[in-house]
C-alpha positions as CSV (number, residue, x, y, z in Angstrom):
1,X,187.2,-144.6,102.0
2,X,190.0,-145.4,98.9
3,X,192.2,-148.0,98.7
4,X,194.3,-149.4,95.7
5,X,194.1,-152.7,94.2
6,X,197.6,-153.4,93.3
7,X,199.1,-156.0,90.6
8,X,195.6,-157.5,89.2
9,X,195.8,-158.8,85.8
10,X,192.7,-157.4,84.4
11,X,191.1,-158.6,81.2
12,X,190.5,-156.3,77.7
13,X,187.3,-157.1,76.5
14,X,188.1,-156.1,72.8
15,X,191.7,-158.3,72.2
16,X,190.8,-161.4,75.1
17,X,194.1,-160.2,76.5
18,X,195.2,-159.4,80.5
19,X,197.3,-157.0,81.3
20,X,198.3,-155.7,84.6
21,X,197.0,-152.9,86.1
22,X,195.9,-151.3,89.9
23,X,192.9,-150.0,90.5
24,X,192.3,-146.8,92.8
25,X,188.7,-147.3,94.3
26,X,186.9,-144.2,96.2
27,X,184.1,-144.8,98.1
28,X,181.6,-146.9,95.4
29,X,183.5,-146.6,92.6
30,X,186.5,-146.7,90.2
31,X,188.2,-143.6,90.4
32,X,191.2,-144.4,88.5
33,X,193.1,-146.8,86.4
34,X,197.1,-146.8,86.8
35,X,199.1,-149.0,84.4
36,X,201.6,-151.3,85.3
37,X,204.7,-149.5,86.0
38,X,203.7,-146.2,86.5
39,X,205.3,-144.2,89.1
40,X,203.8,-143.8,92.6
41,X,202.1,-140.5,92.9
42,X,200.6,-138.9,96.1
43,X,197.2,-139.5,94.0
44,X,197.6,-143.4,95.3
45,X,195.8,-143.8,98.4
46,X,198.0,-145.7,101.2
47,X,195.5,-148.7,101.5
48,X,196.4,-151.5,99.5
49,X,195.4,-154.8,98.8
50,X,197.7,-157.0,96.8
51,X,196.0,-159.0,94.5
52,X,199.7,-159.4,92.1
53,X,199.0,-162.8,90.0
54,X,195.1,-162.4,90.2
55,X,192.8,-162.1,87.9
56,X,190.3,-158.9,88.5
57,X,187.0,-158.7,86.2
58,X,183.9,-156.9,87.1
59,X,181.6,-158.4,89.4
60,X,180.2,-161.4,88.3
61,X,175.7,-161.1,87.7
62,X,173.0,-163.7,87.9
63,X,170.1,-163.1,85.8
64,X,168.9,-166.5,87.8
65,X,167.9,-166.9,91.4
66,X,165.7,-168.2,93.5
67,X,166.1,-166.3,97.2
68,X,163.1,-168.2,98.5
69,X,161.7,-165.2,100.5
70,X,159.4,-164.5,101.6
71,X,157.9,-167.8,102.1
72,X,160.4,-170.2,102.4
73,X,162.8,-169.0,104.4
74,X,164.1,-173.0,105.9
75,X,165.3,-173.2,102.4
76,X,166.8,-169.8,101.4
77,X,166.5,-166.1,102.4
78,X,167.6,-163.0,101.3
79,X,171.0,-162.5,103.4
80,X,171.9,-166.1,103.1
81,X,171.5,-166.4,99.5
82,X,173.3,-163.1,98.9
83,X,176.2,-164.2,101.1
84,X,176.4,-167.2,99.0
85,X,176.4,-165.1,96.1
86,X,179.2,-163.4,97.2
87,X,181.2,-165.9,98.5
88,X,180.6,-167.2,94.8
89,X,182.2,-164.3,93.2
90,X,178.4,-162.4,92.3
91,X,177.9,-158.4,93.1
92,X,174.6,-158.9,92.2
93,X,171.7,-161.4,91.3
94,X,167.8,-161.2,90.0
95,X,165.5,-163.0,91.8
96,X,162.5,-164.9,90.8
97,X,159.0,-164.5,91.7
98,X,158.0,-167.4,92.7
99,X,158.0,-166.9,96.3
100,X,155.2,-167.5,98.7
101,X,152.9,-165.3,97.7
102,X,154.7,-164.6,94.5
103,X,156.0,-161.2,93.5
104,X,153.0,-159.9,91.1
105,X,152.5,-156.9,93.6
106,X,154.4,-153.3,94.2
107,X,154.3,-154.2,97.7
108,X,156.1,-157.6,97.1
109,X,159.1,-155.6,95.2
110,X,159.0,-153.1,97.9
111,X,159.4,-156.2,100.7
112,X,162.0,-157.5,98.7
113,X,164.1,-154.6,98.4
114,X,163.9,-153.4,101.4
115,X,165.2,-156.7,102.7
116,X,167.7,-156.4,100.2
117,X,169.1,-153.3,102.4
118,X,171.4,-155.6,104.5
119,X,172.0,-158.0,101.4
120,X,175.8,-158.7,100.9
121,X,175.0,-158.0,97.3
122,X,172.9,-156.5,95.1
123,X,169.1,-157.8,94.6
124,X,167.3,-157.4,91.3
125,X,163.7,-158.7,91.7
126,X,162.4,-160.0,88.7
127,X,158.6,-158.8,89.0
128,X,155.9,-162.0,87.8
129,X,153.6,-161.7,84.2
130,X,150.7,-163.4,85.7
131,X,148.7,-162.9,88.9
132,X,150.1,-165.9,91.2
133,X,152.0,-167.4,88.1
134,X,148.4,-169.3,87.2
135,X,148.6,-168.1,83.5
136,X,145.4,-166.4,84.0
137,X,145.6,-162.5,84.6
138,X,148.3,-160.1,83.7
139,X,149.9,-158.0,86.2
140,X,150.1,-154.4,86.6
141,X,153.6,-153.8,84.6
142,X,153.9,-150.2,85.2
143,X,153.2,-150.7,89.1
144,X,155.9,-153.6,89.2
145,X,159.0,-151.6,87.2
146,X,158.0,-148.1,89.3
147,X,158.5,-150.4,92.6
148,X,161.7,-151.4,91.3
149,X,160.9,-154.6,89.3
150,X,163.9,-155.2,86.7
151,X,162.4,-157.7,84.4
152,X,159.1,-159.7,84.5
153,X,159.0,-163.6,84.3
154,X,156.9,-166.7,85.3
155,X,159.6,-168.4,86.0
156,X,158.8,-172.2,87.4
157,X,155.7,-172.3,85.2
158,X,155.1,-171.1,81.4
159,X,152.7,-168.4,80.6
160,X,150.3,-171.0,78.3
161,X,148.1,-168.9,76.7
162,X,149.4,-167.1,73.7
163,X,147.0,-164.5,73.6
164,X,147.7,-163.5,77.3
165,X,151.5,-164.1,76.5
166,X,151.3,-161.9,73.6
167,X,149.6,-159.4,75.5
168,X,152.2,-159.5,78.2
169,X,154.8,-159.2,76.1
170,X,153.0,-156.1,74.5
171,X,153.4,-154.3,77.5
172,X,156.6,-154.9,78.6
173,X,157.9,-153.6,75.4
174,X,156.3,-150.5,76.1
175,X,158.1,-150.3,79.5
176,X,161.8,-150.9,77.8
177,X,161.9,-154.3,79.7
178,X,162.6,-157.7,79.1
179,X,160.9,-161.0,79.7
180,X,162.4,-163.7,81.2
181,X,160.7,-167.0,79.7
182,X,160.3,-170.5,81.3
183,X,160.1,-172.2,78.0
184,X,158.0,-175.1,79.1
185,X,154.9,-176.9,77.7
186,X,153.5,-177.7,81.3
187,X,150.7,-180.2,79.5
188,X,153.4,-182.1,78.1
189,X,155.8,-182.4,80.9
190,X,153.3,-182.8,83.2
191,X,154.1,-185.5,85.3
192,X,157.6,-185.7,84.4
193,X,160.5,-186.6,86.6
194,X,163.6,-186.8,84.8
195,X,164.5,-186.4,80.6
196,X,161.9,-188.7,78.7
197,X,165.0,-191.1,77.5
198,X,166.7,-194.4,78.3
199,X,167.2,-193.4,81.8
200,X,163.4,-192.8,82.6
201,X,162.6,-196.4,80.9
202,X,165.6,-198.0,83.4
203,X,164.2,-196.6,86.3
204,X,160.2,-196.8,85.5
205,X,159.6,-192.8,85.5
206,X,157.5,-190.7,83.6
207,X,159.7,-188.6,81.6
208,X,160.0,-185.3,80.2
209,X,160.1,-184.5,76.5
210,X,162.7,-182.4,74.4
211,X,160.0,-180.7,73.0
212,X,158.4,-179.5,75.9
213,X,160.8,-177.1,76.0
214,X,161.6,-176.8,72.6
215,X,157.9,-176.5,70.9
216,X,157.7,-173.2,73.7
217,X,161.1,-171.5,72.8
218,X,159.9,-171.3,69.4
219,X,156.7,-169.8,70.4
220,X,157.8,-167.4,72.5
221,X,160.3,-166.3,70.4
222,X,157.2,-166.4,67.3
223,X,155.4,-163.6,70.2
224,X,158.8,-162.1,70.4
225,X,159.1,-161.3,66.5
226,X,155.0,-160.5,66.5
227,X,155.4,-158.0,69.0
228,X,159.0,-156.9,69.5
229,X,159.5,-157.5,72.8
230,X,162.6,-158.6,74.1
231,X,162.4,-161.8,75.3
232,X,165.3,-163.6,76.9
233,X,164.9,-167.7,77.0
234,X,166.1,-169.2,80.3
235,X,168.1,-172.3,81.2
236,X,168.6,-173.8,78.0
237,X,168.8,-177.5,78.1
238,X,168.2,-178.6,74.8
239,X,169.9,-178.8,70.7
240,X,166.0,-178.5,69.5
241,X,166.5,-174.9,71.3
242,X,169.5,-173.9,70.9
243,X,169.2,-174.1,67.0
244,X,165.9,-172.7,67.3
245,X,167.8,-169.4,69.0
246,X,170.5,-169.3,66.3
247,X,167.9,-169.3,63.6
248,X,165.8,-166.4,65.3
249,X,168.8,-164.1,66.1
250,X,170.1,-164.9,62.2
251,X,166.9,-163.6,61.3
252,X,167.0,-160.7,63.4
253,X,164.3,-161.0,66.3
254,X,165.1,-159.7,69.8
255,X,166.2,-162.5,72.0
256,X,168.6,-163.7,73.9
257,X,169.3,-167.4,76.2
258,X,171.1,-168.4,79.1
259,X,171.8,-171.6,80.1
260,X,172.9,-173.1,83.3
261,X,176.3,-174.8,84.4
262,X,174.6,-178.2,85.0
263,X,173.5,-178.4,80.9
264,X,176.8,-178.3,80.2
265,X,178.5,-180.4,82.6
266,X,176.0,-182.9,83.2
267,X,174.2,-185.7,81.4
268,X,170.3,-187.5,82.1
269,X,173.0,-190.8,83.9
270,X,174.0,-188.2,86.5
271,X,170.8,-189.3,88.5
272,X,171.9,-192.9,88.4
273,X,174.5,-191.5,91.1
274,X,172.9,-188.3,92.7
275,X,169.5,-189.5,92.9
276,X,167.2,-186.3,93.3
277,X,170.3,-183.9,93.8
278,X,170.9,-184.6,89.6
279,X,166.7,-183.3,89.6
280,X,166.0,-180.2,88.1
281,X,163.3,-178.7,85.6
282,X,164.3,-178.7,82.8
283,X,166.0,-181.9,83.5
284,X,169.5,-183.1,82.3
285,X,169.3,-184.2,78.9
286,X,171.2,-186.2,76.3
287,X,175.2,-186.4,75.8
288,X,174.1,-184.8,72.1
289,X,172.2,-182.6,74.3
290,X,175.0,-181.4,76.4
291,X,177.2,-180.8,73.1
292,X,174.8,-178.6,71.9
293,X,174.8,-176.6,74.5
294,X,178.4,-176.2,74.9
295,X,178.4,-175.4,70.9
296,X,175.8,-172.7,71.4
297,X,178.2,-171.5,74.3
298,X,180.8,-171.1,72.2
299,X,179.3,-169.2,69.5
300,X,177.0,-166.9,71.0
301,X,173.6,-168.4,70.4
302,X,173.7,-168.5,74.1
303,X,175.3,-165.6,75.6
304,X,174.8,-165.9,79.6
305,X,175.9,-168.2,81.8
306,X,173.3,-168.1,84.7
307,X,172.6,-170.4,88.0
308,X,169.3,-171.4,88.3
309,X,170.0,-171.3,92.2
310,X,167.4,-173.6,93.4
311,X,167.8,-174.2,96.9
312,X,165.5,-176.8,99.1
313,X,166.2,-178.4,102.3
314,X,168.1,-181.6,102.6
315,X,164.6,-183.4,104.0
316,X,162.9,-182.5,100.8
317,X,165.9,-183.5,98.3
318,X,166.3,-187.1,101.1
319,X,162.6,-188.0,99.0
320,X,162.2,-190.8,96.5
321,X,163.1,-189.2,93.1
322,X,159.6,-188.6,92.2
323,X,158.9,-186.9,95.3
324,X,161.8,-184.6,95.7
325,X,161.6,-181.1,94.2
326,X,163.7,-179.9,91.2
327,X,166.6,-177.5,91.5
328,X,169.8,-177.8,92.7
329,X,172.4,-175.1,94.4
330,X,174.0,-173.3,92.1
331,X,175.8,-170.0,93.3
332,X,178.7,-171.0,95.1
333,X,179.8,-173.8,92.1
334,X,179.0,-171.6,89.2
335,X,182.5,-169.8,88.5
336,X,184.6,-172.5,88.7
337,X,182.1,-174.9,86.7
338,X,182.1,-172.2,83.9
339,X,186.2,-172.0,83.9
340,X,186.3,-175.6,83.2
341,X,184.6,-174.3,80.0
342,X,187.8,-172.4,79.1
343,X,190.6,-175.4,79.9
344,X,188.0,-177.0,77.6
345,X,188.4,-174.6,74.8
346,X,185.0,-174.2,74.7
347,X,185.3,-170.2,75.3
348,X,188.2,-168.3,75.8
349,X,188.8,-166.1,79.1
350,X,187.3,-163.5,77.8
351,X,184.3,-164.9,76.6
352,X,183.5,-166.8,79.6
353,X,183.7,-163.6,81.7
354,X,181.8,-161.8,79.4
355,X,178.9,-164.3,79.7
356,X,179.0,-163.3,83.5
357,X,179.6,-159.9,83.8
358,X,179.1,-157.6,81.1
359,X,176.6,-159.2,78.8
360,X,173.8,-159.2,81.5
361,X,174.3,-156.0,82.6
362,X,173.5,-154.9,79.1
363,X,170.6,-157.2,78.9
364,X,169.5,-155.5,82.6
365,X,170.7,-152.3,81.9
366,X,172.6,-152.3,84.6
367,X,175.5,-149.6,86.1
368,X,178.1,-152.1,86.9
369,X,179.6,-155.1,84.3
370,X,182.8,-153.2,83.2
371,X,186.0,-152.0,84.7
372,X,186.4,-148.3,83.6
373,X,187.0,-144.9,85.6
374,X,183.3,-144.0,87.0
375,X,182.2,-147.2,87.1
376,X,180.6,-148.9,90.1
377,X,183.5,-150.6,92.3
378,X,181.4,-153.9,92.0
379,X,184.5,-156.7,91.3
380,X,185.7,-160.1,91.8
381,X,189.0,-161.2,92.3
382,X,189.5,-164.4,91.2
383,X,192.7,-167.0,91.6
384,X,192.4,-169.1,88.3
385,X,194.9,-172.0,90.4
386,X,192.7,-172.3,93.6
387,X,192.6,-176.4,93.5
388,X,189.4,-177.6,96.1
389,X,186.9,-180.1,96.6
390,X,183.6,-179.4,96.5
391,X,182.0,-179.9,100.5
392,X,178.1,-178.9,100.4
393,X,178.4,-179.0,103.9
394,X,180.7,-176.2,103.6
395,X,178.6,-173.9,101.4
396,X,177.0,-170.5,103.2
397,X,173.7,-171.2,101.3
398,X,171.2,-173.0,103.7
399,X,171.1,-175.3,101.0
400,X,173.0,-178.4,100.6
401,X,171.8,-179.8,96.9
402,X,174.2,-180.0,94.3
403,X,175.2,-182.8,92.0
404,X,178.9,-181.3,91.9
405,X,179.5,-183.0,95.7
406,X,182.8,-184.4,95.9
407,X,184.4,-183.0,92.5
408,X,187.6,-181.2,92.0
409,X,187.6,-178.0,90.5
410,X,190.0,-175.0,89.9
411,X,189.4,-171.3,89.7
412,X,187.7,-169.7,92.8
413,X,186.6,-166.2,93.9
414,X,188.6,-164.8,96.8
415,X,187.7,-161.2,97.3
416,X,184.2,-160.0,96.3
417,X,183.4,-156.3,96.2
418,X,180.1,-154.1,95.8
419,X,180.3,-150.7,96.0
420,X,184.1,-150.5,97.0
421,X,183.1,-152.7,100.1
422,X,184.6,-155.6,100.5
423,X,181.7,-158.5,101.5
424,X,184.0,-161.9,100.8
């Protein structure tokens, strides 16, 4: 199998700028890069796809998911959620473990990746820290990564014990791996609905502190510099945080944050209009709170721009607000949510895409995250002018819960590839 992709504008990571080039593609991977106006050789394989006025970047990677399976399949499984993923523009994604029963065991990694087989993308299971995610008992590290775990994390629920945390954190330094923190003080939040603010005293609900998240991003990243392990803060919703993260990488210490496109698009009003589809954990916070976050965007204190894919069934998300799950749907709105950052001048091009594609797959390690001779043919094609309305009814995840329902955006994925195959 080779076919050309002809006419792409493709970005430089070095100078922000496009230029035009077509990509010859042999079975998985980039076999060569032609410049624009190069003459036709018989080396140019008589497939082509046109892709002239697009823009081509490597495919995009979320360090953030939640597949749902095994467990809860009516919500999400493993082919549904990678088809969304694709049909988002992602080659790849890293799921969490808190499934039903949560990945803490070989065999769970095994299950998943196995699964995975007739995935439209790639699947990264992210193996758990503690037995069950209670906080409790460690996992066995070794066993997880030789099954194929990429990263450990308790995602959904914090690690509370400092002494188990350090320990954790001991031996996943030893493995080369990273840990992927839920930065949560679950005895402060517990309880919580929405962001502990004006909004929770309108509506009569228990709310959830800053510092719940902000008193644990500084002690995780305390274990990080105790033990030099890299740990990587998720879903950053908070200025407490995100200054906390600029002073620790000033200083040196290994970590790294994401945040999701909902902290920097949305404030703690959005649930005055979508109810329990605006819930999430952490919840939306403050206007100062969203700034921050779109500061910290913009000068690398957070470099990735993850999902947080939380799909539930329209049922659970129908309940009273403090009933209803958190997490919203996040794959299929994440691109074009993060281009709004550039039109903002919040990031350049460049940087955005970066924040997607190349920076995790250094934080993973991953073979793919760069468009270079050799390299896997994992890529998007995306058309930056692609005006639609978001339908959640329209989405290929089983899930239906997104706050964005109803806006306009611009800049969609058209043609996802992994491994030279094309899967949207």
């Amino acid at each position: 199998m080779a076919f050309i992709l002809q006419g792409g504008n493709v970005i430089d990571f070095a100078t922000g700028n496009t230029k035009r080039l077509d990509i010859v593609v042999e079975k998985d991977r980039i076999a060569e890069i032609i410049p624009e106006n190069e003459p036709a050789g018989d080396r140019r394989p008589p497939d082509v796809v046109d892709i002239s006025g697009m823009l081509l970047v490597p495919g995009l990677i979320d360090m953030h998911t939640h597949l749902r399976e095994p467990g809860q399949e009516y919500k999400e499984t493993i082919e549904s959620g990678s088809a969304a993923a694709a049909a988002g523009g992602f080659t790849a994604v890293a799921c969490m473990p808190n499934t039903i029963p949560c990945n803490d065991t070989p065999e769970l990694v095994e299950y998943i990746l196995e699964k995975a087989k007739n995935a439209k993308t790639r699947v990264f299971p992210v193996g758990a820290i503690s037995k069950s995610l209670a906080g409790k008992e460690l996992v066995d590290f070794t066993a997880l990564k030789n099954a194929g775990a990429i990263a450990f994390s308790d995602d959904g629920r914090a690690v509370m014990d400092s002494s188990l945390m350090s320990s954790a954190l001991k031996e996943i330094k030893k493995l080369g791996s990273v840990a992927i923190c839920h930065s949560e003080d679950i005895l402060l939040s517990s309880g919580g609905v929405i962001n502990d603010g004006s909004i929770a005293v309108k509506l009569g609900l228990k709310g959830i502190p800053s510092a719940a998240e902000s008193i644990m991003v500084y002690r995780d990243i305390a274990l990080a510099d105790y033990t030099g392990c890299h740990v990587h803060i998720a879903h950053v919703s908070t200025s407490e945080s995100v200054l906390i993260i600029k002073r620790a990488k000033e200083q040196g210490i290994r970590v790294t944050a994401e945040t999701a496109p909902h902290y920097w698009s949305l404030d703690e009003e959005a649930v005055l209009t979508y109810g329990a589809n605006a819930k999430m954990n952490p919840p939306l916070r403050t206007k100062a709170d969203v700034q921050a976050v779109r500061n910290g965007l913009a000068d690398g204190t957070i470099d990735i721009i993850a999902t947080d894919h939380a799909p539930h069934s329209i049922e659970e998300k129908n309940r009273k607000l403090q009933e209803a799950p958190f997490g919203i749907t996040g794959l299929e709105t994440a691109l074009p949510l993060a281009l709004s950052l550039v039109r903002d001048n919040v990031l350049s091009l460049g940087k955005m895409i970066s924040k997607m594609t190349t920076l995790p797959s250094g934080i993973f390690g991953l073979d793919s995250g760069a468009i270079k001779t050799g390299a896997l043919a994992d890529l998007t094609v995306i058309d930056l002018n692609y005006e639609f309305i978001i339908r959640p009814e329209e989405f290929i995840s089983k899930s239906r819960n997104s706050p964005f329902a109803g806006s306009k955006l611009k800049g969609k994925a058209i043609m996802t590839f992994v491994g030279g195959n094309r899967v949207w």
